[in-house]
DRENDO-1510 file (C-alpha; in Angstrom, 1 decimal, always signed):
<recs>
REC; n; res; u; v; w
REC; 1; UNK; -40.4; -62.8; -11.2 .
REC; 2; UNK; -39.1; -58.9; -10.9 .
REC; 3; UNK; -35.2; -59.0; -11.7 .
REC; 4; UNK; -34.1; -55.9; -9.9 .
REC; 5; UNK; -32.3; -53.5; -12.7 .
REC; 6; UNK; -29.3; -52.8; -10.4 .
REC; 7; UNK; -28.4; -56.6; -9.6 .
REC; 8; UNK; -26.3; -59.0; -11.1 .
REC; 9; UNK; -25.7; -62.5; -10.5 .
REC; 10; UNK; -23.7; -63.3; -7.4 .
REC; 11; UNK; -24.2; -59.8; -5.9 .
REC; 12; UNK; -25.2; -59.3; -2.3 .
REC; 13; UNK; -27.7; -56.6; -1.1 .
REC; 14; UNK; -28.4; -54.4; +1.3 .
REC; 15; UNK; -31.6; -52.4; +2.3 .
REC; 16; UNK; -30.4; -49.2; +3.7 .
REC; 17; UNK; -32.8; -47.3; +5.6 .
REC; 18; UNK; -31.9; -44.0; +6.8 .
REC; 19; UNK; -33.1; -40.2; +7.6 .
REC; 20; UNK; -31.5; -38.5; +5.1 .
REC; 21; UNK; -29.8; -39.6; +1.3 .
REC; 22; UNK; -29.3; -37.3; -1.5 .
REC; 23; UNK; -29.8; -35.3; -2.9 .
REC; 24; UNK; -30.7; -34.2; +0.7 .
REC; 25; UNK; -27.5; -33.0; +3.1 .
REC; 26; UNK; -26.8; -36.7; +3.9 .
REC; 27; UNK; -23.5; -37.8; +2.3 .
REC; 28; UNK; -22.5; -40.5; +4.3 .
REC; 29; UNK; -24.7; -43.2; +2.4 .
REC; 30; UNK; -24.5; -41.7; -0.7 .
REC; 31; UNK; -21.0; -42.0; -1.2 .
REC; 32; UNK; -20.7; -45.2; +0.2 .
REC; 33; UNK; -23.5; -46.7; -2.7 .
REC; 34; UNK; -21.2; -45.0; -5.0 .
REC; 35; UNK; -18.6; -47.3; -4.2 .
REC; 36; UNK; -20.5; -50.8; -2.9 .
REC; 37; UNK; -22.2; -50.5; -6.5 .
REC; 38; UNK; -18.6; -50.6; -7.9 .
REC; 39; UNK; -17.2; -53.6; -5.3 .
REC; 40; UNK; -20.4; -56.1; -6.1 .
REC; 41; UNK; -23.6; -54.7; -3.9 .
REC; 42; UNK; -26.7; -53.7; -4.8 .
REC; 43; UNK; -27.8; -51.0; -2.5 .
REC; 44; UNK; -31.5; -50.5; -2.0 .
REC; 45; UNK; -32.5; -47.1; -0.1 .
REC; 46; UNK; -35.3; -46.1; +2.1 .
REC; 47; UNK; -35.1; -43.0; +3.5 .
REC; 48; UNK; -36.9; -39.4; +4.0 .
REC; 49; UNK; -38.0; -36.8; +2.0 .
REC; 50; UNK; -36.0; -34.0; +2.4 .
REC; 51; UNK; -36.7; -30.6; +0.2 .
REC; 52; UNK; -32.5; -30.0; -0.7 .
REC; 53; UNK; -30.1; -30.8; -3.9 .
REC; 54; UNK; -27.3; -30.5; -2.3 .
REC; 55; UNK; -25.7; -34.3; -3.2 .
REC; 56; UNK; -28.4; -34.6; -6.0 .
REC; 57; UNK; -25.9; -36.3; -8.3 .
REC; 58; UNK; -24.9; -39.4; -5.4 .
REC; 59; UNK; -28.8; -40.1; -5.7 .
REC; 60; UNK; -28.0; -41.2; -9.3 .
REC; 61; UNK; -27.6; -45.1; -10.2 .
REC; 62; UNK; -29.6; -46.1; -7.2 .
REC; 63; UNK; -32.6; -47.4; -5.8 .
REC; 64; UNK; -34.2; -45.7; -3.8 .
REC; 65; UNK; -37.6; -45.1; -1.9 .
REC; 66; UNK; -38.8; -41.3; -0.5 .
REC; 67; UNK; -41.0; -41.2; +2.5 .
REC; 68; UNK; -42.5; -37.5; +2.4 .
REC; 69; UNK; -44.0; -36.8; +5.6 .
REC; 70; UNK; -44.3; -32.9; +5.3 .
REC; 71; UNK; -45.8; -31.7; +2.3 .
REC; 72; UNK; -46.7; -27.6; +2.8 .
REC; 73; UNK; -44.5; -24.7; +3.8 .
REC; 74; UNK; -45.1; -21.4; +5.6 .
REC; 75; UNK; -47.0; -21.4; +8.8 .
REC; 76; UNK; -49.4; -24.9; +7.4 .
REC; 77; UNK; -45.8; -26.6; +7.0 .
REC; 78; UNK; -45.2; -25.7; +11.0 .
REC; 79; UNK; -48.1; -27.0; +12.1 .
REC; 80; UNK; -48.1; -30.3; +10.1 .
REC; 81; UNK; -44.6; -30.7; +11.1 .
REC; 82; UNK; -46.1; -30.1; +14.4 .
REC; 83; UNK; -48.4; -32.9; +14.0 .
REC; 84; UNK; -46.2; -35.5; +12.6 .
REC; 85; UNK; -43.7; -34.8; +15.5 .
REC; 86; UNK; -46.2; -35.1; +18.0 .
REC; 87; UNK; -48.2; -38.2; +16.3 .
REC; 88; UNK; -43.8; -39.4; +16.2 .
REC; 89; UNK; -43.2; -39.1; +20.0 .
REC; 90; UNK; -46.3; -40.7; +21.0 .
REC; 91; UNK; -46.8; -43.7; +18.8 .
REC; 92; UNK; -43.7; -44.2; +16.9 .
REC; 93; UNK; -45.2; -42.8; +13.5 .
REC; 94; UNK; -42.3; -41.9; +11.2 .
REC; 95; UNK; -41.1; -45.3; +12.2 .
REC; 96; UNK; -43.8; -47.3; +11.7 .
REC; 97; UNK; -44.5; -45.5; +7.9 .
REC; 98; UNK; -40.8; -46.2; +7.4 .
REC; 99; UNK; -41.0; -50.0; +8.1 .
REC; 100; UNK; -44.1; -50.4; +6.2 .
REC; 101; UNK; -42.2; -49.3; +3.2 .
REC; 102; UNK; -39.2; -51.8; +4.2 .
REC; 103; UNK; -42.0; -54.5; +3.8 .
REC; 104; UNK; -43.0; -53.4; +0.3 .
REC; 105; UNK; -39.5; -53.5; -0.8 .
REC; 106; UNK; -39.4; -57.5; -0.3 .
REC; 107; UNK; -41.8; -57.9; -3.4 .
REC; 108; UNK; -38.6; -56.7; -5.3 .
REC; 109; UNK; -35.6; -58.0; -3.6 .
REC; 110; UNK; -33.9; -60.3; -1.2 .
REC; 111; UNK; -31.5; -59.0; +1.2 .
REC; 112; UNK; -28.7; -60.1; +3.2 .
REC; 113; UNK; -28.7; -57.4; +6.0 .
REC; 114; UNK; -30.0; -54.2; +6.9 .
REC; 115; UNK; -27.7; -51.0; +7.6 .
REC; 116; UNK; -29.5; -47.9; +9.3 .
REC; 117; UNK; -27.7; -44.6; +9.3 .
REC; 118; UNK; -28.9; -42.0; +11.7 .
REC; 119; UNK; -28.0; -38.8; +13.3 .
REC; 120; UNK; -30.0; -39.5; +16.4 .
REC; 121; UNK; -32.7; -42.6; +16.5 .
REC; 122; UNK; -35.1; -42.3; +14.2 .
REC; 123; UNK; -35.5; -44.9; +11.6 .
REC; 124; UNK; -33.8; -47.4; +14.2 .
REC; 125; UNK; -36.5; -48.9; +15.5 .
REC; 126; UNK; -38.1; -49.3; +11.7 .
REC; 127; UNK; -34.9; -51.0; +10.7 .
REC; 128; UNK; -34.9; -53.4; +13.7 .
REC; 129; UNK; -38.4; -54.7; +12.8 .
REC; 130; UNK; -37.9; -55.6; +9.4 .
REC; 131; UNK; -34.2; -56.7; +10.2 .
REC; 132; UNK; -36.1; -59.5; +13.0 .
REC; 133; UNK; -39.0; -60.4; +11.2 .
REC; 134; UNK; -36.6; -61.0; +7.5 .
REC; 135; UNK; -34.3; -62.8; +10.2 .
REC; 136; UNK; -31.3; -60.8; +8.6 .
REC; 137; UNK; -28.6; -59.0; +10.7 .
REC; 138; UNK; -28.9; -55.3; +11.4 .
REC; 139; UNK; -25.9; -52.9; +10.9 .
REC; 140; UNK; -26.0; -49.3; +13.1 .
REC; 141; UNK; -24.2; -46.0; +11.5 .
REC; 142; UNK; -24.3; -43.6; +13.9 .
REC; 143; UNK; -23.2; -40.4; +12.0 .
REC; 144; UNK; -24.0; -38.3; +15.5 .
REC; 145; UNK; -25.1; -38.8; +19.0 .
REC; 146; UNK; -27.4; -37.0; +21.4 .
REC; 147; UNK; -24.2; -37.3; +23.7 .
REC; 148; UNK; -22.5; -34.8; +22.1 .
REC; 149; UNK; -24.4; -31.8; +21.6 .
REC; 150; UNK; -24.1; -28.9; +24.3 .
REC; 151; UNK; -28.0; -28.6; +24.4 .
REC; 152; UNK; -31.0; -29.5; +22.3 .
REC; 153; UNK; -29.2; -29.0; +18.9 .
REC; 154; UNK; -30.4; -32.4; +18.1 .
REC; 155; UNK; -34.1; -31.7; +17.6 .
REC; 156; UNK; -34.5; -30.4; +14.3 .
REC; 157; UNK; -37.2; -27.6; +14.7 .
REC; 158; UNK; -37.3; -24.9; +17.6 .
REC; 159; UNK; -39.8; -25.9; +20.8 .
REC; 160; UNK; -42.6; -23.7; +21.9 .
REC; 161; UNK; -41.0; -21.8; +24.6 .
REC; 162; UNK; -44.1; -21.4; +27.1 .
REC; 163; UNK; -44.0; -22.3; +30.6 .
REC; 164; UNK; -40.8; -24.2; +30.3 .
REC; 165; UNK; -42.9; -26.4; +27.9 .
REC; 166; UNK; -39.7; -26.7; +25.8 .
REC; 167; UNK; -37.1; -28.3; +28.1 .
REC; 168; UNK; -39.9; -30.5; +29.3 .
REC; 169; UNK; -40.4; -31.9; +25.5 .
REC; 170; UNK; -36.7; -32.0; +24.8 .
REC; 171; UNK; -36.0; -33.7; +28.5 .
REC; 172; UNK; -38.7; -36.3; +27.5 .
REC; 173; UNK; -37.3; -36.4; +23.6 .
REC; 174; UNK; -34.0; -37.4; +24.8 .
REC; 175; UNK; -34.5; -39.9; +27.4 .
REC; 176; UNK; -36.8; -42.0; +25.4 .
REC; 177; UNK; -34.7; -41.8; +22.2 .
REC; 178; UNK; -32.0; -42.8; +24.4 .
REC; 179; UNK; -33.8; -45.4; +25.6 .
REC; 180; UNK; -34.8; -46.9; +22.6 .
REC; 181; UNK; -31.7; -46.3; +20.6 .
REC; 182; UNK; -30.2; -48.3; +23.4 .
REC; 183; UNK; -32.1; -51.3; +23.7 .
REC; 184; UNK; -31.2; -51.7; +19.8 .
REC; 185; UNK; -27.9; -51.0; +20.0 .
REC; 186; UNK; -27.6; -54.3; +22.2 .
REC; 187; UNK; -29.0; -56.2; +19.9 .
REC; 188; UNK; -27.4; -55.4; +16.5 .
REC; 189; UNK; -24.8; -57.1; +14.7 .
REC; 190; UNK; -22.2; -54.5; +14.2 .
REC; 191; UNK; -22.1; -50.9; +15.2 .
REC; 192; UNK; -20.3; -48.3; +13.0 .
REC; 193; UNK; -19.6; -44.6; +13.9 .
REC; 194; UNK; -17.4; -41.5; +13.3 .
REC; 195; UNK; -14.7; -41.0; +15.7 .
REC; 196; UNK; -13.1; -42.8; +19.0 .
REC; 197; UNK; -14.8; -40.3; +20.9 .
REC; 198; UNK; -18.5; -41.8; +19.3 .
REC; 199; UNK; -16.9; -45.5; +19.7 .
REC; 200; UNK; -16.1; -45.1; +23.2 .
REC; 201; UNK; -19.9; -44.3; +24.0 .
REC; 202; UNK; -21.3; -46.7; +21.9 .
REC; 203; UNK; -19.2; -49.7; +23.1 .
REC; 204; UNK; -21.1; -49.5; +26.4 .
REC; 205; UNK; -23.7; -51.2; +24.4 .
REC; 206; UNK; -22.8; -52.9; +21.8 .
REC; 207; UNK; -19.1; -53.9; +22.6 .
REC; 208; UNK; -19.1; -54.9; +18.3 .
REC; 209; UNK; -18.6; -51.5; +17.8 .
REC; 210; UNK; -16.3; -49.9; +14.6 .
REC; 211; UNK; -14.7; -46.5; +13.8 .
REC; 212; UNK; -15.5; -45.6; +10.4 .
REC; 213; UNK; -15.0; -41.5; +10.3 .
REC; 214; UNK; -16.5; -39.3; +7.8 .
REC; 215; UNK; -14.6; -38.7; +4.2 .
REC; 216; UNK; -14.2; -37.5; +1.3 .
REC; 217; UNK; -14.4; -38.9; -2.1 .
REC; 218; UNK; -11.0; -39.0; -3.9 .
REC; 219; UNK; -12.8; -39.0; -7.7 .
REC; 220; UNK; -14.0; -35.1; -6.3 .
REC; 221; UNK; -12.2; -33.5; -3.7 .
REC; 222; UNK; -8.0; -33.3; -4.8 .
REC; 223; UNK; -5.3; -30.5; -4.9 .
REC; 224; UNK; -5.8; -28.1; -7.5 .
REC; 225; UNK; -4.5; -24.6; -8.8 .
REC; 226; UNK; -7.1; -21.9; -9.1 .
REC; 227; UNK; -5.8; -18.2; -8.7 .
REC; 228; UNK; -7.5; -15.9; -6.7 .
REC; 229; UNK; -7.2; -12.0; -6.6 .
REC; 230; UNK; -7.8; -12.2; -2.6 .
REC; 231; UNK; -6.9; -13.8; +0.3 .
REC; 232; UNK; -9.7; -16.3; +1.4 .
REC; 233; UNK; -10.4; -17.8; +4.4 .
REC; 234; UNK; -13.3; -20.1; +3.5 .
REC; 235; UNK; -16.4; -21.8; +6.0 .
REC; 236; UNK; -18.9; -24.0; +3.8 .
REC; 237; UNK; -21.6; -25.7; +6.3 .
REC; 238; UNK; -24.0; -25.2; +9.1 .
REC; 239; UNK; -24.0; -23.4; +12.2 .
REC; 240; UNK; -26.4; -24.9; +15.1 .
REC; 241; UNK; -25.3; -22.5; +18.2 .
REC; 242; UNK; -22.4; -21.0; +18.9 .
REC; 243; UNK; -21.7; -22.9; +21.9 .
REC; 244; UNK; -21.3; -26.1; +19.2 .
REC; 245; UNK; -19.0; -24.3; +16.6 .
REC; 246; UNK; -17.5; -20.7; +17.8 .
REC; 247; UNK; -15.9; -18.1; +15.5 .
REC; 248; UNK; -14.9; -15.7; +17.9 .
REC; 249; UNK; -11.1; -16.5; +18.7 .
REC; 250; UNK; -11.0; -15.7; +14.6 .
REC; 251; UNK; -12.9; -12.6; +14.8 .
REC; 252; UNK; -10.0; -11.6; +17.7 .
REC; 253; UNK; -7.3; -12.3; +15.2 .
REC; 254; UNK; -8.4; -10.5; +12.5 .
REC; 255; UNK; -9.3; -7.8; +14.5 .
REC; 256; UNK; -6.3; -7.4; +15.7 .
REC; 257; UNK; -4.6; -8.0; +12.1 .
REC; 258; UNK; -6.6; -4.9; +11.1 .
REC; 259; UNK; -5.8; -2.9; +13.6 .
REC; 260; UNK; -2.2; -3.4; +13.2 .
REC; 261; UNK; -2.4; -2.4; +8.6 .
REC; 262; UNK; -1.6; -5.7; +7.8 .
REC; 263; UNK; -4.5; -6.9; +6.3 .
REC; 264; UNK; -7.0; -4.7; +4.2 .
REC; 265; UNK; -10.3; -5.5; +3.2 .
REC; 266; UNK; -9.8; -5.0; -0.9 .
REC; 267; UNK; -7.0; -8.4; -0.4 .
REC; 268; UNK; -8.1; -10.2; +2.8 .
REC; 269; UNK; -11.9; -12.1; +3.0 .
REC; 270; UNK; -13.7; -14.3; +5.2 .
REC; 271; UNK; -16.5; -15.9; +3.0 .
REC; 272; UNK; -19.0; -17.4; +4.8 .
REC; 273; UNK; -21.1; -20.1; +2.5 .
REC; 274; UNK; -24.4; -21.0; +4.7 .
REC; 275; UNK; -27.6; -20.3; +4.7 .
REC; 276; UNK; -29.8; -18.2; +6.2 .
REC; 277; UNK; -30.2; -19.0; +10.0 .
REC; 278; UNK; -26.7; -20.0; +10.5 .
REC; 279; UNK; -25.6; -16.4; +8.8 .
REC; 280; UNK; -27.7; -14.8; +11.9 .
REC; 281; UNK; -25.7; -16.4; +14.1 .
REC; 282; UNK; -22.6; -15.4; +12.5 .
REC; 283; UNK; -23.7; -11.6; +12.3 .
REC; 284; UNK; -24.7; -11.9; +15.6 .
REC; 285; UNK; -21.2; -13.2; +17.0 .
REC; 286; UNK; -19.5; -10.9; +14.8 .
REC; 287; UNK; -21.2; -7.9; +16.3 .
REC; 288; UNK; -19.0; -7.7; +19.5 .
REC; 289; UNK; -16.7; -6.7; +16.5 .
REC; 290; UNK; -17.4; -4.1; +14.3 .
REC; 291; UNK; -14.0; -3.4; +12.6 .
REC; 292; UNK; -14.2; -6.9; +10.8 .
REC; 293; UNK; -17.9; -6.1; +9.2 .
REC; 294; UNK; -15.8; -5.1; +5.9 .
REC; 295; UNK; -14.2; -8.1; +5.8 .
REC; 296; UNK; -17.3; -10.7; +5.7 .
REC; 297; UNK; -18.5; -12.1; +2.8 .
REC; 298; UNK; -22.2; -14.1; +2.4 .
REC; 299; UNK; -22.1; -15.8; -0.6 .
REC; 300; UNK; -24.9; -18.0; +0.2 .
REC; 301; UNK; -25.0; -21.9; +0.4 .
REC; 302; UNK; -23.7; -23.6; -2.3 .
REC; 303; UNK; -24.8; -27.4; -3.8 .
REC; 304; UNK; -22.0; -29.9; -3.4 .
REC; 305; UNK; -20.5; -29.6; -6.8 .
REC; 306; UNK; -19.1; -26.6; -6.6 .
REC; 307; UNK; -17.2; -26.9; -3.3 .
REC; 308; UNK; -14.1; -28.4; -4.6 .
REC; 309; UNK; -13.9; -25.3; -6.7 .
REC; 310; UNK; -14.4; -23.3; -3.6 .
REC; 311; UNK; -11.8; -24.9; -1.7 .
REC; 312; UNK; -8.9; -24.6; -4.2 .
REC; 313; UNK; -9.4; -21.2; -4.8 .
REC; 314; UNK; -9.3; -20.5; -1.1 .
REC; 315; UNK; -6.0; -19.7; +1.0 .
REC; 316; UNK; -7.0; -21.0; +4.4 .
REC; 317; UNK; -9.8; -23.2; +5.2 .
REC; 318; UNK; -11.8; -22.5; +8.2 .
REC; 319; UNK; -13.5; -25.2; +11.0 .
REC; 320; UNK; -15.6; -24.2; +13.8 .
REC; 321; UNK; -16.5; -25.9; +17.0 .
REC; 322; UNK; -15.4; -25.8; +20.5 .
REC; 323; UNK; -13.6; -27.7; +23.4 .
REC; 324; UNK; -14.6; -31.1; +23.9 .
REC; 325; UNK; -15.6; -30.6; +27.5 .
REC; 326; UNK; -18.7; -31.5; +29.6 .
REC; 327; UNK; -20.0; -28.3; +28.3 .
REC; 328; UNK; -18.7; -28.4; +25.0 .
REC; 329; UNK; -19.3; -30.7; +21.6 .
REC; 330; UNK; -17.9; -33.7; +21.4 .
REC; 331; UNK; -16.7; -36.1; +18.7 .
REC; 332; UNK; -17.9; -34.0; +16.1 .
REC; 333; UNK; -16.0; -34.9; +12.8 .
REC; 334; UNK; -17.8; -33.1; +9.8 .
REC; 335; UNK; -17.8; -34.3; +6.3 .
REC; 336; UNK; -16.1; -30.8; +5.2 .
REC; 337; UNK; -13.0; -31.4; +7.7 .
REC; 338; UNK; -12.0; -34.2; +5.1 .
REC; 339; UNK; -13.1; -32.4; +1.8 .
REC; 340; UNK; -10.4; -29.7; +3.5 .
REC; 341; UNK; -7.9; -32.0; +4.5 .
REC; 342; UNK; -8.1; -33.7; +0.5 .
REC; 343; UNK; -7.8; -30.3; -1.1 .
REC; 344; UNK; -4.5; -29.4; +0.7 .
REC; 345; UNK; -4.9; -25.9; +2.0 .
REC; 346; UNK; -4.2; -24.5; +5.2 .
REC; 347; UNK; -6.9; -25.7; +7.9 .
REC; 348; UNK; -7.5; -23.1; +10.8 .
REC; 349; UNK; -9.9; -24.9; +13.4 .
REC; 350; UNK; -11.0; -22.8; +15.8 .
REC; 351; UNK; -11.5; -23.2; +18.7 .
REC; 352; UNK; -9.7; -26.6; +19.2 .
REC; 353; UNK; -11.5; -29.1; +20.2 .
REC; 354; UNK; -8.3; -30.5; +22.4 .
REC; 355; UNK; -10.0; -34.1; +21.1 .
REC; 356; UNK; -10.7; -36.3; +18.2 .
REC; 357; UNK; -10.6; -33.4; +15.9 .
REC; 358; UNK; -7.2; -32.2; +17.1 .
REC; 359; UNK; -5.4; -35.6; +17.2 .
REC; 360; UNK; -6.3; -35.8; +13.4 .
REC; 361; UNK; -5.0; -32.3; +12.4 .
REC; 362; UNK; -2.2; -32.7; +14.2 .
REC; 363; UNK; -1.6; -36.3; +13.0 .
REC; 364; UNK; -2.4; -35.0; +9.1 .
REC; 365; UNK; -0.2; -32.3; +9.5 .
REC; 366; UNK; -2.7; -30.0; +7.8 .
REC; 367; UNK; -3.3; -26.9; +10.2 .
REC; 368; UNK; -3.7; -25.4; +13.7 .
REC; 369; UNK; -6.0; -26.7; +16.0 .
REC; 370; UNK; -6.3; -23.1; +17.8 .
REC; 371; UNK; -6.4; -22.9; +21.8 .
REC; 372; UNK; -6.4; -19.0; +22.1 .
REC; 373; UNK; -6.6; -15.7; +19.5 .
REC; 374; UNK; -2.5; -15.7; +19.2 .
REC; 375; UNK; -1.6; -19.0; +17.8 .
REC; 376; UNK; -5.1; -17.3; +15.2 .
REC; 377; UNK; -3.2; -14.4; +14.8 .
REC; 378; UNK; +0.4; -15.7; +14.2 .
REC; 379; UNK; -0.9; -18.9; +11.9 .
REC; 380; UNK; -3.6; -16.3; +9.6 .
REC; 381; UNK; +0.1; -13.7; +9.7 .
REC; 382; UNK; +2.5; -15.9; +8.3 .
REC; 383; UNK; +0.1; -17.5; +5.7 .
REC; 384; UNK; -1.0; -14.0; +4.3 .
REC; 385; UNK; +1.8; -12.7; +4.3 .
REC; 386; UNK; +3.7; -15.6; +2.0 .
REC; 387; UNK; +0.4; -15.5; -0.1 .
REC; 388; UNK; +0.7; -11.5; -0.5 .
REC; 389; UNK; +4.3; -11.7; -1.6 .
REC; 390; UNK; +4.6; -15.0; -3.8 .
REC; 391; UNK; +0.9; -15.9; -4.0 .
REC; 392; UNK; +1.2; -19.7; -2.9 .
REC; 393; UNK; +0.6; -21.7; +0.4 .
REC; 394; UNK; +2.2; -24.1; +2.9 .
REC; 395; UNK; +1.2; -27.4; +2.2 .
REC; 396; UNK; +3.0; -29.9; +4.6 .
REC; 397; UNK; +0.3; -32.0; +4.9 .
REC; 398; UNK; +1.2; -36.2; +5.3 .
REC; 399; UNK; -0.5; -37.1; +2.1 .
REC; 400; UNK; -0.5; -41.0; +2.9 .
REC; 401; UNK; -2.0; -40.1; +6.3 .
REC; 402; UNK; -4.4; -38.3; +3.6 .
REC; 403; UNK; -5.6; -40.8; +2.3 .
REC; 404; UNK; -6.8; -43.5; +4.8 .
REC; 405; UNK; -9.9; -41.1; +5.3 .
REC; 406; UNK; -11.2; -41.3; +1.9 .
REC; 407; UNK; -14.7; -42.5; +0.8 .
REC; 408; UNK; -13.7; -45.3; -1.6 .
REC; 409; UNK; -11.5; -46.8; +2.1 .
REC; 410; UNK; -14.3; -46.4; +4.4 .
REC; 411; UNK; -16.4; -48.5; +1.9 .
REC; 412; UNK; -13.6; -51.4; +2.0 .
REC; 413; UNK; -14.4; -50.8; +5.8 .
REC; 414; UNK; -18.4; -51.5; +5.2 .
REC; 415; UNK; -17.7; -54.1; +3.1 .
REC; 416; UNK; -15.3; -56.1; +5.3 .
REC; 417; UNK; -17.9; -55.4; +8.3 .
REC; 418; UNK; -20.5; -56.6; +5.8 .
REC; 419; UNK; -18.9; -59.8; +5.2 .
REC; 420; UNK; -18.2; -60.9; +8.8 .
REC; 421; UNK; -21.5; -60.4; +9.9 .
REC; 422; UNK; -22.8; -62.6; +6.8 .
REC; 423; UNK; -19.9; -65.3; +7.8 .
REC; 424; UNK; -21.3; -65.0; +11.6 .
REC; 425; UNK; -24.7; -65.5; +10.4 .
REC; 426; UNK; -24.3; -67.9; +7.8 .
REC; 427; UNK; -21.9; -69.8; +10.7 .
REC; 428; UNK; -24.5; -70.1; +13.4 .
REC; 429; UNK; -27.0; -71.1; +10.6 .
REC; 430; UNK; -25.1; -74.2; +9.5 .
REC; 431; UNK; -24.8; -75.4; +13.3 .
REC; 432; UNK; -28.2; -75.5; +13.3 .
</recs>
C-alpha cells in the first residue's frame, strides 16, 4: 500500500489540476498549498510544464506532476507549439494528456474533490472527467476570463496573419472555449474567481459562484525601510497590449514635471521590471515622448524573491490598465496590486479602471486611481517633493482593510468552500 509522504491521518486531499504552478508565473495555487498544507490538506498537483522560476520556492513541499508538451525552442519550438495547438483545438489534446495523468495519480492517493485553476479553459474539461468518473465534486478557479480582454490577449502565442486567417482561428478559439467552459461551469460544485466584476459573469452559470481575489502572502510581502538615493516609481509584471494596461497618462505627467525643472533625471526614475516583449511595447508608447527617454530604466524581469525588496525601496508604485468599458479590460485584479498594497507605498494606477480595481484603492486608501494626466501630475508632485525634502512617504493606507486580501485569508476562504461542498456531498450520499 503507497502511504503518500505528504499525508497524515485524518487529512483531506485535493487533486489540483491546473495550467500553470511554480515555479512557473502561476501564484495563485502555489500560495494557497502553502497554507492548506499548514490547515490539514494534502495538495496533490497536476499541471503544465512551463520553462520559468519565477515562484520556484512555492513548488517546494509539494506534490506535484509536470506535463511537458513543448520540448524545443527557436523556430522547431514554433512549429511544435504549432502542432500541439492545432492537434488541442481539434481533438482536445492537452486535455486528454492531462486527464490521463489525473488517472495515474489514483494508484497513490484518494481524493475528496478536485479544484481546477485556469486563466481561460484549458485543463477544465480534464478536471471534469476525472472529477465524474472518481464521483468527487469539482471546484472552478477562474483566475481570468476571455470576457475581459479587449482582443485576442488570451491566446498565448501570436496567429499567422494571412488572409484574415487569424481572426478566423481566434473567432473559432473563443466560441468553442466559451462553449465548453460553459457547459462545465453548470455543472460544478462551487465556482471561485477574482473580483465582483468576474463573479457577476460567472453567476450566469453557475449561480454557486464565490469572490476569492488575488493576494499576497503576509510571511513575504510587509512594510519595510530600505533607503534609496532616487525617486522610484516602480512597474514589476507583464504588458499584453496597451489597450489592456496604458502608460501614457504617466508619460504626460512626467513630461510635463520635466518641463517645468522639477524633477531631474539623476533623482527621479521610472524602472520598468519586465521582460523582453512587454519592454517593446513600453518603448514604443513612450516614443510619442521623447523628453522622458532619460528617465526610463529596464532592469529586466526579476524572480519573485526579490520583489519585496523592490517594492520597499521604491517611492511610488505603479499599476497599468485601462477603463473598464466595452472596449476596455475588465475585472482585472493582478497579483502585484496586493504585493503593492502590503508593502505600503504610494500606488499610482493609471489609467483608472473606474471598476473593481478603483473601488479597492479607494476603499484601501493606498493611492490614486488616475482618470486624466493632472490628478498624475499633482499626486507624482506632492510625493516627490516630500521625498526630496525629508525622504519619507505618505502612507495612509487602512491597514485592517489590508489585510482581508492576504493569502493565508483566501485559503480560510478555499477551505471553508472546501468543506461545504464535502458536507453537500457527503449529505446527499447518506439520503441515499
Amino acid at each position: 500500500m503507497y502511504i503518500c509522504k505528504y499525508c497524515i491521518v485524518g487529512e483531506k486531499s485535493v487533486l489540483i489540476i491546473c495550467d500553470l504552478f511554480p515555479p512557473a508565473f502561476g501564484p495563485r495555487m502555489g500560495y494557497l498549498c502553502k497554507y492548506l498544507i499548514q490547515n490539514g490538506w494534502n495538495p496533490v498537483v497536476i499541471t503544465e510544464f512551463v520553462e520559468d522560476d519565477l515562484f520556484s520556492f512555492l513548488g517546494k513541499n509539494v506534490d506535484v506532476t509536470y506535463i511537458r508538451y513543448y520540448r524545443k525552442n527557436g523556430l522547431a519550438g514554433k512549429l511544435e507549439w504549432g502542432w500541439t495547438f492545432l492537434r488541442d483545438v481539434l481533438f482536445g489534446y492537452k486535455d486528454k494528456r492531462m486527464y490521463r495523468e489525473a488517472l495515474n495519480s489514483m494508484k497513490k492517493h484518494h481524493f475528496d474533490l478536485v479544484l481546477c485553476s485556469t486563466y481561460r479553459t484549458y485543463p477544465m474539461r480534464a478536471a471534469w472527467l476525472f472529477a465524474e468518473k472518481m464521483r468527487i465534486p469539482l471546484i472552478v478557479d477562474l483566475r481570468d476570463i476571455i470576457e475581459q480582454y479587449t482582443g485576442n490577449e488570451f491566446i498565448s502565442h501570436n496567429l499567422p496573419k494571412i488572409c484574415g486567417l487569424d481572426k478566423i482561428i481566434a473567432s473559432d478559439f473563443r466560441k468553442r472555449n466559451l462553449r465548453i467552459r460553459n457547459g462545465i461551469l453548470r455543472k460544478a460544485a462551487a465556482v471561485t474567481t477574482v473580483s465582483p466584476w468576474h463573479v457577476s459573469v460567472l453567476k450566469k452559470y453557475n449561480a454557486n459562484t464565490h469572490l476569492i481575489y488575488n493576494g499576497y502572502d503576509p510571511e513575504i510581502f510587509y512594510p519595510s525601510e530600505i533607503e534609496a538615493d532616487k525617486f522610484y516609481i516602480t512597474y514589476t509584471g507583464r504588458l499584453l497590449s496597451t489597450a489592456m494596461r496604458d502608460p501614457d497618462l504617466l508619460f504626460q505627467a512626467v513630461e510635463k514635471l520635466s518641463g517645468e525643472g522639477l524633477i531631474s533625471p539623476d533623482l527621479f526614475r521610472i524602472r520598468w521590471f519586465v521582460d523582453s516583449k512587454s519592454e517593446k511595447i513600453i518603448n514604443i508608447a513612450a516614443g510619442k515622448y521623447p523628453v522622458i527617454e532619460p528617465y526610463m530604466e529596464y532592469p529586466g524581469y526579476i524572480s519573485a524573491p526579490k520583489v519585496p525588496g523592490v517594492l520597499n525601496e521604491s517611492s511610488m508604485l505603479l499599476l497599468l490598465t485601462n477603463k473598464a468599458d466595452a472596449g476596455g479590460p475588465k475585472g482585472v485584479m493582478t497579483t502585484k496590486f496586493f504585493e503593492s498594497l502590503a508593502v505600503g507605498k504610494p500606488i499610482l494606477c493609471v489609467r483608472g479602471d473606474e471598476g473593481c480595481l478603483e473601488e479597492v484603492i479607494n476603499r484601501t486608501r493606498s493611492g490614486l486611481s488616475a482618470h486624466n494626466a493632472g490628478e498624475v501630475y499633482e499626486f507624482i508632485k506632492e510625493h516627490y517633493l516630500l521625498w526630496k525634502e525629508k525622504k519619507t512617504y505618505i502612507d495612509n493606507s487602512d491597514k485592517e482593510e489590508i489585510k482581508k486580501f492576504s493569502r493565508e485569508a483566501q485559503a480560510g476562504q478555499f477551505i471553508q468552500i472546501f468543506e461545504q461542498v464535502k458536507s453537500s456531498v457527503m449529505h446527499i450520499e447518506s439520503n441515499h
